[in-house]
C-alpha positions in Angstrom: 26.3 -20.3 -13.5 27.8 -23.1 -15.2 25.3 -24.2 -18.3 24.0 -20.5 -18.5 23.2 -20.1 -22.5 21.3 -18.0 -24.8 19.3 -19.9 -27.2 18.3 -16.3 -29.2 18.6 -12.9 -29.2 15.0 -11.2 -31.2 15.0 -7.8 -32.2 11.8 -6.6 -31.2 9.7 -3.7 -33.0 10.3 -0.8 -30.5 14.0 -1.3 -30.4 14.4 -4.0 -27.8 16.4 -7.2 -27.5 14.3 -10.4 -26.6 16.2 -12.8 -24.9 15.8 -16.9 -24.7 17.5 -18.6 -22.2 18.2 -22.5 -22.1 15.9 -23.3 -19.3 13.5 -22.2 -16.7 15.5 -22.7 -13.7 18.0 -20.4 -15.6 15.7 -17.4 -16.4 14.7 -17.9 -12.8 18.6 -17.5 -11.6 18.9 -14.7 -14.1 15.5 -13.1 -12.7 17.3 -12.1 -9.7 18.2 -8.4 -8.8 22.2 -9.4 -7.8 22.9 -11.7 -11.1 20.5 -8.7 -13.6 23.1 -6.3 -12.7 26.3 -8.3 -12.8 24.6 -8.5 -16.7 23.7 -5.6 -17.5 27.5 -4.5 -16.0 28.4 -5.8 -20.0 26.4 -3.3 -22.2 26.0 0.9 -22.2 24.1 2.8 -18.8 21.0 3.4 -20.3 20.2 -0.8 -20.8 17.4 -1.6 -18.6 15.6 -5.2 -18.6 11.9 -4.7 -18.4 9.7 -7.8 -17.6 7.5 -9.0 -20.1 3.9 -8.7 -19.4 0.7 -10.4 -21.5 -2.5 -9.3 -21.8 -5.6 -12.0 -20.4 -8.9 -11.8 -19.9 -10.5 -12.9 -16.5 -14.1 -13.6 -17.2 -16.4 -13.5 -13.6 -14.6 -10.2 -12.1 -18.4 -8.2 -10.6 -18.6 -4.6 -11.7 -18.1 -3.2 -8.4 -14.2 -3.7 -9.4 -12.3 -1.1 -9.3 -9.3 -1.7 -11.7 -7.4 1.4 -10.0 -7.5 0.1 -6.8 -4.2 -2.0 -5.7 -6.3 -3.7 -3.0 -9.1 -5.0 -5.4 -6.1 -6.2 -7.7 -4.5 -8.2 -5.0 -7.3 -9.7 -4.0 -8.1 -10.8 -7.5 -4.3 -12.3 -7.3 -4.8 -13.9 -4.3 -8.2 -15.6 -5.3 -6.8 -16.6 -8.8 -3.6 -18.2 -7.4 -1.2 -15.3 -8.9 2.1 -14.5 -7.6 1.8 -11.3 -5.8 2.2 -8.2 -7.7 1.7 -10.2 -10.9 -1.1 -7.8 -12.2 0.2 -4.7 -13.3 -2.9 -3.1 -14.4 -6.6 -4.1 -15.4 -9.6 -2.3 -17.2 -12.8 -3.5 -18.1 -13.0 -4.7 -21.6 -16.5 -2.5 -22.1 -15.9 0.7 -20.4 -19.0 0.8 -17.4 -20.2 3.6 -18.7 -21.7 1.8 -22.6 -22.8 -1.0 -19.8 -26.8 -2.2 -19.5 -27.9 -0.7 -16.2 -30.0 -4.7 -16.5 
C-alpha cells in the first residue's frame, strides 16, 4: 500500500532477516496471509516469515496447570485478555517435580 517502508533490515544470529516497518497499522496490513505471499513472491522458495515470539512470566498460574494442555492455555488467554492462540507454549519456571509438597 501506498506509504509501505522499511525502516531496517537486522541480520539476526541464526541467519534471519529482522524486519522494521514504518508503522503499526502497516505491520498489521503486511501480517496478512494474501499481502505475506505477494512478499515473499520477491525472494528464493525456501523464505518463510516466522512470527516473533517473547518469552514472559505469568505469576498466579495454580499448579494444577497443565502447560501441555491447549485447553488450560486458552483459558489462561482468555482470562489474561490475550488474542487467541497467542501462547505458543508454557512450562513452569521450577519443574513440579524440585516443588515443596507445603
Amino acid at each position: 500500500p501506498e506509504g509501505l517502508s522499511f525502516l531496517s533490515a537486522r541480520r539476526l544470529p541464526h541467519g534471519g532477516v529482522l524486519y522494521e516497518l514504518n508503522s503499526t497499522e502497516l505491520a498489521m496490513w503486511f501480517n496478512t496471509p494474501m499481502n505475506r505471499s505477494k512478499f515473499l513472491e520477491h525472494f528464493g522458495i525456501e523464505v518463510v516469515i516466522k512470527d516473533r515470539s517473547f518469552n514472559i512470566l505469568i505469576e498466579n498460574i495454580p499448579v494444577a496447570f497443565v502447560p501441555e494442555n491447549h485447553t488450560a492455555l486458552s483459558d489462561v488467554e482468555k482470562k489474561s485478555g490475550l488474542k487467541p492462540k497467542s501462547i505458543l507454549k508454557a512450562r513452569y519456571i521450577k519443574p513440579i517435580a524440585r516443588c515443596r509438597p507445603d
